[in-house]
C-alpha positions as CSV (number, residue, x, y, z in Angstrom):
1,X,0.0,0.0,0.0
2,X,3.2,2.3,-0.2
3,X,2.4,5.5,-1.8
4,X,-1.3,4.8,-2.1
5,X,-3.7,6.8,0.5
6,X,-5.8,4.6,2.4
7,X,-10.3,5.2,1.5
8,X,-11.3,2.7,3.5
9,X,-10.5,3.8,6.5
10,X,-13.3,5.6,8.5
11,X,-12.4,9.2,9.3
12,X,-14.8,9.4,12.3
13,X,-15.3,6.1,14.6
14,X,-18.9,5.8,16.5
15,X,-19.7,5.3,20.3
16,X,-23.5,4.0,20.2
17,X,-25.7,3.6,23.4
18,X,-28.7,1.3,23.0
19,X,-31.4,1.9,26.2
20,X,-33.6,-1.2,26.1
21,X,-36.6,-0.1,27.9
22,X,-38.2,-3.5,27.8
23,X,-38.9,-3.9,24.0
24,X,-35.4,-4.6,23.2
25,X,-33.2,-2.7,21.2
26,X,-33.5,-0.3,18.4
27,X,-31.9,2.5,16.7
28,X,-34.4,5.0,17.7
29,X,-33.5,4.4,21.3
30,X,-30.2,4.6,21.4
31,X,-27.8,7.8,21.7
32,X,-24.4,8.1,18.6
33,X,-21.2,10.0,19.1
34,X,-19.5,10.3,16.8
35,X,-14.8,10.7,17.7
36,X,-11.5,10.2,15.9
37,X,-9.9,7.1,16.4
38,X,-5.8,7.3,17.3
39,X,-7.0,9.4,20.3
40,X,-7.6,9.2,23.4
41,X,-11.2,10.2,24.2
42,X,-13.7,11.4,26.5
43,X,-17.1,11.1,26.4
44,X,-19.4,13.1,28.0
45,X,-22.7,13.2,27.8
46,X,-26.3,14.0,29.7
47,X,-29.8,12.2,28.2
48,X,-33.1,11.7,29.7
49,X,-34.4,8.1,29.8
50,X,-37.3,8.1,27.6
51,X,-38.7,4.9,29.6
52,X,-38.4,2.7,32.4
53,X,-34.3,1.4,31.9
54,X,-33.5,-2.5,31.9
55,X,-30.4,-3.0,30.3
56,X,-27.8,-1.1,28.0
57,X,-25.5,-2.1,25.3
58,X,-22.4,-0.2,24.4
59,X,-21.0,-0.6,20.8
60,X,-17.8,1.1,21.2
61,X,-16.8,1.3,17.7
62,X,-17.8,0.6,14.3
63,X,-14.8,-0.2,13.6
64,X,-12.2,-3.2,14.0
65,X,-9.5,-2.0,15.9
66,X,-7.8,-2.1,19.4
67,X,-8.9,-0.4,22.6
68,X,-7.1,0.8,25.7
69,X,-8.1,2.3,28.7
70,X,-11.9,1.3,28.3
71,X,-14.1,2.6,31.2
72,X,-17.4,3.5,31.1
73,X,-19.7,5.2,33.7
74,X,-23.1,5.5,34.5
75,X,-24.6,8.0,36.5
76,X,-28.2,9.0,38.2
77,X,-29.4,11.7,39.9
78,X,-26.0,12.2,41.2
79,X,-25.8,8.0,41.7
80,X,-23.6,5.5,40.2
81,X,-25.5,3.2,38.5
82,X,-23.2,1.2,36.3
83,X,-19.2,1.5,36.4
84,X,-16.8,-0.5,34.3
85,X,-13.3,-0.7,34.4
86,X,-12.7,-3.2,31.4
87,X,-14.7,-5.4,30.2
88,X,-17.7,-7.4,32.2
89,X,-17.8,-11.0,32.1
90,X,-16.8,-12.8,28.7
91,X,-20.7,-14.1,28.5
92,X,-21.7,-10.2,28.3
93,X,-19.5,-9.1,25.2
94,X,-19.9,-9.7,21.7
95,X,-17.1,-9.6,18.8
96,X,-14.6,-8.9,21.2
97,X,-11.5,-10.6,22.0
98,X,-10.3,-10.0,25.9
99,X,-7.0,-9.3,26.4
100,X,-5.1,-9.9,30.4
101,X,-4.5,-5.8,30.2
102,X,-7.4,-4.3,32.1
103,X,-9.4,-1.9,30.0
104,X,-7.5,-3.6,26.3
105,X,-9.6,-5.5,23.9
106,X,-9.6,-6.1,20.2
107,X,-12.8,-5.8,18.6
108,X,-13.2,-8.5,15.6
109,X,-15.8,-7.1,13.5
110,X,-17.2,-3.5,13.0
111,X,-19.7,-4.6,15.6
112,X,-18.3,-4.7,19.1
113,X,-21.0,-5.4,21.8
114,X,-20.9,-5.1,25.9
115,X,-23.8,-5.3,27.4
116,X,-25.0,-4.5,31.3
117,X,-28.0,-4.8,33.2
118,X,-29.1,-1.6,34.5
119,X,-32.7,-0.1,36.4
120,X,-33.2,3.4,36.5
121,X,-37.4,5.2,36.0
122,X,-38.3,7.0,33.2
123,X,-37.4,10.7,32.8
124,X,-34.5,10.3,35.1
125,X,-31.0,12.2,34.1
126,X,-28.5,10.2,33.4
127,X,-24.7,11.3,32.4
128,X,-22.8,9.1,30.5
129,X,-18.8,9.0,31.0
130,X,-16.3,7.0,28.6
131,X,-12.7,6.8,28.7
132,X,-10.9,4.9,25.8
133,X,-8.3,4.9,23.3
134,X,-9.2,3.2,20.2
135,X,-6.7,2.6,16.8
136,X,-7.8,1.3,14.0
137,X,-6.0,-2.2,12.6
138,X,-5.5,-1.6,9.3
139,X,-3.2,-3.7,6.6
140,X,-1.2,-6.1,7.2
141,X,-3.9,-7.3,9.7
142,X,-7.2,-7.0,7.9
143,X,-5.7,-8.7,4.6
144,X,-4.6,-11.1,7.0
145,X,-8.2,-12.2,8.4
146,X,-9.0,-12.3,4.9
147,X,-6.4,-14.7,3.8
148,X,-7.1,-16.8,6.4
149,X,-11.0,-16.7,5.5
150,X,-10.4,-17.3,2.1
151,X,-8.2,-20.3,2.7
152,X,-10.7,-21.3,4.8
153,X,-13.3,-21.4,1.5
154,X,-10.8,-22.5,-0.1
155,X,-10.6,-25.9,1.6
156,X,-14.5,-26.4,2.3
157,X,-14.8,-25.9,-1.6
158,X,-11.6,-28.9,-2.1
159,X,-13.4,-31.1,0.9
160,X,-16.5,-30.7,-0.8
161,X,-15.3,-31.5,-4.3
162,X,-13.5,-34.3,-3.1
163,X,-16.4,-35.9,-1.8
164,X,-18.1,-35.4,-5.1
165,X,-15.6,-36.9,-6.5
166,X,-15.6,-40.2,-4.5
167,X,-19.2,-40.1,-4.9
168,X,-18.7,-40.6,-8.0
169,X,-16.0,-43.2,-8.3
170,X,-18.5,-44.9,-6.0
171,X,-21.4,-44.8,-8.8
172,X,-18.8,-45.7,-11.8
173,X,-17.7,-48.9,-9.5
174,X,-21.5,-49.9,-8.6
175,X,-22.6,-49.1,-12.3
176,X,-19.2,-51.6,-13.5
177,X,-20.0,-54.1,-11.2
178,X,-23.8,-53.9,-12.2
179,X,-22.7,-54.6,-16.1
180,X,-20.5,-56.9,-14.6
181,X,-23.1,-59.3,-13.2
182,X,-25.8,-58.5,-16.0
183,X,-22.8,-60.1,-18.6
184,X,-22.2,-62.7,-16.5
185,X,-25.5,-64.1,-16.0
């Protein structure tokens, strides 16, 4: 890629909020902010809850990329309600590979996902506070996953053939032997 100036690459990286307020989750109940990745960031935000609260989901990026530092805060008429200092239990993440370093994870899709259980009444204030550092993974490592997944195709496709092809080895032997027996008798 020497010399060549990267498009792909999204300019602007997205911090999403989901509020599930008991119908699940949607786009039209959900909060996007927009920051740069290759920086450290801050969020910090204030939002009413337009319904009774029961959980959250946090999509930290819609990107792939690497994160440091990732906390993320909660708070309720002057109450923490939620605080995480990392990552939550594996079972309450999605397209995320943990790291041992508190606070670092790789997302492995556009799509990260943590989610959290949470209460708090309709029309309460909330402030939202997120600390992270997020860089993109760009080439070699992206051409890299999709090596590997085309290899990947790659042998299902020579699998499947090959079993096609035995399959029909197997039907040229049966039909053989078949003409086989018919001249014989």
């Amino acid at each position: 890629m020497a010399g060549k100036e990267r498009t792909d690459i999204n300019k602007t990286a997205v911090f999403q909020i989901y509020f599930n307020y008991g119908q699940g989750l949607s786009e039209a109940n959900s909060l996007i902010i927009p920051y740069s990745p290759g920086s450290k960031v801050k969020i910090r935000k204030d939002h009413t809850l337009t319904g009774d609260l029961k959980e959250i989901r946090i999509d930290p990026s819609n990107n792939i990329g690497f994160f440091q530092g990732f906390s993320f805060k909660l708070i309720g008429n002057g109450k923490e309600l939620l605080y995480l200092d990392g990552l939550p239990d594996k079972d309450k993440t999605q397209n995320i590979l943990l790291t041992s370093q508190k606070g670092a994870f790789m997302s492995l899709t556009d799509d990260p996902m943590i989610w959290a259980e949470i209460a708090a009444p309709k029309g309460a204030n909330i402030i939202i506070e997120a600390n992270l550092e997020f860089t993109e993974v760009i080439e070699p490592f992206t051409s890299c996953i999709s090596t590997l997944m085309n290899r990947s195709i790659m042998k299902d496709n020579i699998i499947k053939n090959y079993k096609i092809t035995l399959e029909q080895k197997d039907e040229i032997i049966r039909r053989k032997e078949k003409d086989i027996k018919e001249k014989l008798c």
